[in-house]
N, C-alpha and C positions, 0 to 999 in steps of 0.2 A: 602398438596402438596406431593408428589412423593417424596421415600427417592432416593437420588443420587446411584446412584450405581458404584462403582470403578474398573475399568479396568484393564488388565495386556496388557503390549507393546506386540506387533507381529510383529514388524520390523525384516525382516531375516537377517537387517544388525548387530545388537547387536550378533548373535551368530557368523556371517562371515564377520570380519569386513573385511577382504584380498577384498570383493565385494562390497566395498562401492561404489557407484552412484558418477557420476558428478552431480551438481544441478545448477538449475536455476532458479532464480527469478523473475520475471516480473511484473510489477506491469504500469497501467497505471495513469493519472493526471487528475481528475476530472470526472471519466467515471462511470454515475448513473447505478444502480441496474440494469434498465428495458431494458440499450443501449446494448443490444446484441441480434440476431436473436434468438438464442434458448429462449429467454423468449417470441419470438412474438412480438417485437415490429415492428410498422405498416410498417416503411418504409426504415429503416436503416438494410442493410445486413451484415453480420460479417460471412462469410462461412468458415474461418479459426479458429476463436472460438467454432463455430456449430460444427466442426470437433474436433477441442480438446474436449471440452465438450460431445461430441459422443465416444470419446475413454480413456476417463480419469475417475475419479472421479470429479464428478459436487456437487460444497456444494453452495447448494441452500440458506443458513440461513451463508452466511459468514458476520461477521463485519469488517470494519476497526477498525485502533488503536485511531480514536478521527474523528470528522463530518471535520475537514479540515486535509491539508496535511502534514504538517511537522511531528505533534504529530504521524499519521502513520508509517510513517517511522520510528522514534524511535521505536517504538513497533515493529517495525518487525524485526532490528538487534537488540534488547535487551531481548526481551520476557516480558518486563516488561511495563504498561499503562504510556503514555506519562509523565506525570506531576511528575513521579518516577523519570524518568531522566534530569530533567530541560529544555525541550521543552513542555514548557505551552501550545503555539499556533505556529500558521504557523513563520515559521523566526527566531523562537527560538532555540539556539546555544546545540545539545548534549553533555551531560557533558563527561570528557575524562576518568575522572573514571569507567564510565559504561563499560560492560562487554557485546561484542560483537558475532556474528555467524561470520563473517570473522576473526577475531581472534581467536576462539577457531578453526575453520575448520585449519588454519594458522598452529597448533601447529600439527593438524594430520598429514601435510603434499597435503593440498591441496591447487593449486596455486587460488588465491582471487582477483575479478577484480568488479571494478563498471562501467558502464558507462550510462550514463546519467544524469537526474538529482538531484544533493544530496538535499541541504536544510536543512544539519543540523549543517552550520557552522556559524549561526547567521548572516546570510547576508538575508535581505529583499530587493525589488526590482524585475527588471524585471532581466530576469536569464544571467547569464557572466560567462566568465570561471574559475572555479577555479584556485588560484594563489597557486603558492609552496609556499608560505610563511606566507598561511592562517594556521592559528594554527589548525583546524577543516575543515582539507579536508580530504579526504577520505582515506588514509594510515594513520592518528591518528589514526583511528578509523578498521586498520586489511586489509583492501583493501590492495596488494599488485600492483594492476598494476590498473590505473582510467583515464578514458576519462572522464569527465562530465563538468558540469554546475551549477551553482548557483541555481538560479530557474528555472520557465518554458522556455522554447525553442521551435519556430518551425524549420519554412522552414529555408536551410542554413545555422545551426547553426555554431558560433563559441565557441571552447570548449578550453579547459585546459587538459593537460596530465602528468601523472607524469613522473617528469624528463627532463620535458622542460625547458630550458632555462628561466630565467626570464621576462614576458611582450612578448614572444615569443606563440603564440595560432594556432590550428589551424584550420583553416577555411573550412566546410564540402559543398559542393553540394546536395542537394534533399530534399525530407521529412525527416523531425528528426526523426522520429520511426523506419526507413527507413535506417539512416545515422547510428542509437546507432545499430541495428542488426548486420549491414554489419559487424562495428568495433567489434563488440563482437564475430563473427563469424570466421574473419579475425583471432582475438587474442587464440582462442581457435582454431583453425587450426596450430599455429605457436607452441604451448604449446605441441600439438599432434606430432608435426614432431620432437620437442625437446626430447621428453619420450613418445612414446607413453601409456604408465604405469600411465603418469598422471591423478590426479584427481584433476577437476575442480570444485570452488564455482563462479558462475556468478550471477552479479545481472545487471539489465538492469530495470531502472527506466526511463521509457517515459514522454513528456511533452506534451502529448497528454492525452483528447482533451483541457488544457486549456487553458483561454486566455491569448493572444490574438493569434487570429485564423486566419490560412493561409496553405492554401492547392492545390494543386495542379489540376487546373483547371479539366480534367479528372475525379476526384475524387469527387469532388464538384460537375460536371452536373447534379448527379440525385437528386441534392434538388434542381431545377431551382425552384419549388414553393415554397419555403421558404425563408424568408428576407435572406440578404447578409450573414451575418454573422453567422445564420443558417447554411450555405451552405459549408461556412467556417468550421465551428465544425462540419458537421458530416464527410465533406471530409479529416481532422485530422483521423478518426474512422475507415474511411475507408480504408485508409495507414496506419494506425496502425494493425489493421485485417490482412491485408494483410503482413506485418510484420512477425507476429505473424507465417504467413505460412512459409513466408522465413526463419525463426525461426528454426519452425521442423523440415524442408527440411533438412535447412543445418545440423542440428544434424544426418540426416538419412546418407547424405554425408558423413560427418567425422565417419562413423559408432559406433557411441555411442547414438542413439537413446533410443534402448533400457534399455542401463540400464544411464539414465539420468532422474530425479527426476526435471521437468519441472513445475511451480508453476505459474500459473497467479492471479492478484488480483487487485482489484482500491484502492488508497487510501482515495475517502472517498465519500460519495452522489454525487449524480448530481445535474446539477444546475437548479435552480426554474424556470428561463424564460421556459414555455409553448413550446417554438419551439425546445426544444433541450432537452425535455421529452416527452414519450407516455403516450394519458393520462392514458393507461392500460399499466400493465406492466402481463405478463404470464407466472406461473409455468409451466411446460408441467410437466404431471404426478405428483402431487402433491395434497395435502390436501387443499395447497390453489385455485387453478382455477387461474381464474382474478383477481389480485388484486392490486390497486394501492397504493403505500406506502406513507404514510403522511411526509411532510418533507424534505427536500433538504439538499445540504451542508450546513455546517454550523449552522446547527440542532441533537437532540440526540435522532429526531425520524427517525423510521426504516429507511427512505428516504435517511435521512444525514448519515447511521452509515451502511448500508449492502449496501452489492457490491459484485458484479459478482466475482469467485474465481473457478481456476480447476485446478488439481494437474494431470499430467498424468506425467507415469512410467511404460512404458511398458511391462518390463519384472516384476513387482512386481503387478500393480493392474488393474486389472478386471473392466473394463468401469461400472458405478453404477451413482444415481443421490442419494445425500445425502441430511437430512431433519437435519441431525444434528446440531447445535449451535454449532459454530468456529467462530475463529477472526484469526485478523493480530497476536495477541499475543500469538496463538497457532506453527507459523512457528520455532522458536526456537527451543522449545523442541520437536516437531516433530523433524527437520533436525539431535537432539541431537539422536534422538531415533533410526534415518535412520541410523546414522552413528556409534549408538552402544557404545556412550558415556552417563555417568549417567547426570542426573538431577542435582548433586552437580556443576555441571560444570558452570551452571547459577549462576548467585551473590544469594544470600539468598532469599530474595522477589520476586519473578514472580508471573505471574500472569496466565500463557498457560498453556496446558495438553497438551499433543502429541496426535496426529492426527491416530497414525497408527494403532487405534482401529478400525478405518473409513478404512481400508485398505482391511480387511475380514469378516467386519460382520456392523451392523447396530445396535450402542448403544442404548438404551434406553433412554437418558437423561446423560447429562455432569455431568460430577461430580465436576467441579469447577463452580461457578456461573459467568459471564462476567459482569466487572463495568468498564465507564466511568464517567469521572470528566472532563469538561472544560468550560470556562468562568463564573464561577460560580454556575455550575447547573450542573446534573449529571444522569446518568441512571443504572438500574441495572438489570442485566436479568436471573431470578431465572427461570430452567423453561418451561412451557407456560406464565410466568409472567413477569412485564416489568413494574419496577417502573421509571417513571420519574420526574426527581426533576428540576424545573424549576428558572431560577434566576430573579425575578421581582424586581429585588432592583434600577431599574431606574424606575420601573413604580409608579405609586399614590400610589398603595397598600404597596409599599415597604417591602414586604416577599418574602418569598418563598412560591410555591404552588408545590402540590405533587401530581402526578396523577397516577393511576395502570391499566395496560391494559393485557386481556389477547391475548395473539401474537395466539393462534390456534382460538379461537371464534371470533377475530377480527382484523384481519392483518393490518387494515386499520389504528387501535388505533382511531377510530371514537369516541369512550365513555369511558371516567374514570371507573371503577368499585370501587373503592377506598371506598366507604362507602357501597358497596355491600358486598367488604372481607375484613372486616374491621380488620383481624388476622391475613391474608396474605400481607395486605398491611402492617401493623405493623412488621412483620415479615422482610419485606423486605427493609423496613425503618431502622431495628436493623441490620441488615446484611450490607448494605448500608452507614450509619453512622462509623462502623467498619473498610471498605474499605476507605472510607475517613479518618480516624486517622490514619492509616497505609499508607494512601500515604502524609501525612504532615507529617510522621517521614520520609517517605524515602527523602523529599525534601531538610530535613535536612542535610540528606548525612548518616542516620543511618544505610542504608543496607548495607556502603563501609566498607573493611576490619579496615578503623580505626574509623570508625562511626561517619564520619563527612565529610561536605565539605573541600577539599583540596582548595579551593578558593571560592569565593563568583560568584553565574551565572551569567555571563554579560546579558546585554542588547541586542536587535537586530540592528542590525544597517544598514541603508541603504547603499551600497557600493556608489551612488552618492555624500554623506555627509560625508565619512569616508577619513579622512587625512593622513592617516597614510599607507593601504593597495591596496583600489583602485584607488587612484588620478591618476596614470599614465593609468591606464586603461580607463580613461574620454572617451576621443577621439577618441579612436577605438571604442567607444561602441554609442558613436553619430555616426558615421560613418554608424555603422550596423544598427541603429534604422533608418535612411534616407532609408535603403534599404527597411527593412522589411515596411515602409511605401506604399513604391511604391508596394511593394508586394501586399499590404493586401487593397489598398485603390479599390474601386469598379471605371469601368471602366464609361467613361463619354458618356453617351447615344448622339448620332447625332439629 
């Protein structure tokens, strides 16, 4: 294998911090690898992403932080792989000890806002608004000012705000991709009129495209040949796209375009059903051509774990399309790097390298290798190499089986090689195995300043079954599921 080779940061913000960036984060819910025009997919338009992706850095080879969604998000405010911070799987609760980018940005002096939706307060179900007196809403965790929601959310949504009044929500009009822009726009306009001096961390977490899917008629017309709900998900994609424009617009508006450090990303695969995947997904100028990825959410092959990602920065970087290996776990210490704060500033174990090597040149290969761990099986990406460890402990065999792929000779992951590199695969089993002891000590709470859990991690809990926090929210929230019914139900043919 290729010795790694080690980078030195280019961030011009480390030597001038007085130019730190506003930043932005964006991440969408559920949106596969292939669902964007610039890879060619057949029939779904994104001319708002085609245009970022035209004027940014485009990383072609981005992962998420785990194949579903909650573990991403942890990994993208901590820098560290999900199962470090006590979000195993989707609905699992971020532990309070972790150490966050909205609290370190907090300390520089940047005002910190989330809106949309969290999912890291251990509430499973369909998405509600966050309550003030959820122990893990989003000012625990550095967020200074927060619109969001529980889980997914579409058309309509009703959110939660900090500062509101108890059992008091408020109720949006339009597409949710739509509604989180306006307010984030809104709220960064009022921040500007306040100081204009300020410096902005935004994060805007969409509930786009997943289910359950409801979109605005307009939007939906051009999958009339696709089942219902088809029609539904891609018309989510398409107000989210189009978002995305309103986005950049309004940042050109408030005249901070340029130096604002805009970040898009999915948090994790797309989903399997056939009508809401191409079955070709396309690199445009790339080593690989055509190539369809094996896998969907909820998988640790390429399918379930890489996702559409473009960082544009106008006054710092130079439109380019990147082959380099990234994740969700590299945002961290990237933002740390932009803004010219040391790597100490992370808790001890991470797991990301900063990005802003990718800013003026084209590395050769990472010099940290990328691991996933979840539901019992796990991946490792040394590389052109890609070990995956799968968990058969329900099936007959009751093992594990180990398979080795190499990602440039075969994107697809069609054939094991595992008994072809029978040193490399060993190798990457020893490496692999390593990364797994080291995240069963961090579970323990070994990487916290007192090397231990400060409590034991609760459970997820469904906000419908929870006594104690959402009982009085029952009723409004049956109230809204009546609506979003009539929304979403297809119309009754004469």
């Amino acid at each position: 294998m290729a010795a790694c080779v080690v980078f030195c940061s280019v961030c011009d913000a480390r030597e001038h911090s007085g130019n730190r960036p506003h930043i932005v984060l964006v991440m969408a819910d559920d949106q596969g690898w292939g669902q964007t025009g610039y890879y060619g997919h057949p029939f779904l338009k994104t001319p708002h992403l085609d245009d970022m992706a035209a004027h940014g850095l485009r990383l072609d080879r981005f992962y998420a932080g785990g194949p579903v969604c909650s573990p991403t998000r942890a990994t993208v405010l901590t820098g560290r792989t999900h199962e470090r911070t006590g979000v195993m799987s989707h609905g699992y609760p971020l532990r309070l000890q972790e150490k966050t980018i909205p609290q370190v940005l907090a300390k520089v002096g940047y005002v910190t806002s989330h809106f949309g939706k969290w999912h890291l307060n251990g509430i499973r179900g369909a998405g509600i608004p966050i309550l003030q007196n959820d122990e893990r809403r989003p000012d625990a965790f550095g967020f200074q000012h927060w619109l969001s929601v529980t889980n997914f959310f579409d058309m309509h949504p009703l959110m939660g705000r900090r500062g509101k009044t108890e059992g008091v929500f408020e109720k949006k009009r339009g597409d949710s991709s739509e509604v989180v822009v306006s307010e984030a726009l809104r709220f960064l306009q009022e921040q500007l009129v306040k100081d204009p001096e300020a410096l902005t961390f935004t994060v805007i977490w969409f509930g786009t495209p997943h289910s359950p899917w409801a979109s605005l008629e307009s939007d939906s017309e051009p999958f009339v040949q696709l089942s219902f709900q088809a029609q539904r998900h891609y018309g989510e994609l398409v107000a989210m796209d189009r978002s995305v424009g309103t986005l950049r617009s309004g940042l050109q508006k408030l005249g901070i375009a340029d130096n604002t450090l805009l970040w898009f990303s999915s948090d994790n695969g797309g989903l399997p059903n056939k009508d809401f995947q191409p079955t070709v997904g396309q690199l445009n100028d790339s080593v690989d051509g055509m190539v369809p990825l094996r896998g969907s959410k909820g998988t640790l092959y390429e399918g379930g774990l890489r996702v559409p990602s473009i960082i544009e920065w106008p006054s710092r970087i130079e439109p380019k399309i990147s082959q380099f290996q990234a994740g969700a776990f590299d945002m961290f210490p990237t933002i740390l790097d932009v803004v010219g704060l040391p790597e100490e500033t992370m808790l001890p174990v991470h797991d990301g390298v900063s990005l802003c090597q990718l800013f003026d040149g084209e590395p050769s290969e990472r010099n940290k290798p990328m691991g996933f761990r979840w539901n019992g099986g796990g991946a490792w990406i040394h590389g052109r190499y890609k070990l995956v460890v799968l968990n058969t402990k329900k099936s007959k065999q009751n093992k594990s089986s180990q398979e080795l792929f190499d990602l440039v000779a075969d994107p697809t992951e069609s054939k094991s090689i595992a008994q072809e590199k029978p040193i490399i695969f060993k190798q990457l089993m020893r490496e692999y195995v390593l990364f797994s002891e080291s995240i069963d000590k961090s579970m323990r709470g070994k990487d916290y300043p007192l090397g231990r859990l400060n409590e034991p991690d609760p459970e997820p809990k469904r906000w419908a079954s929870d006594e104690t926090i959402y009982t009085p929210f029952r009723k409004v929230f049956e109230e809204e599921q009546k609506l979003l019914e009539k929304l979403t139900k297809p119309a009754k043919s004469d």
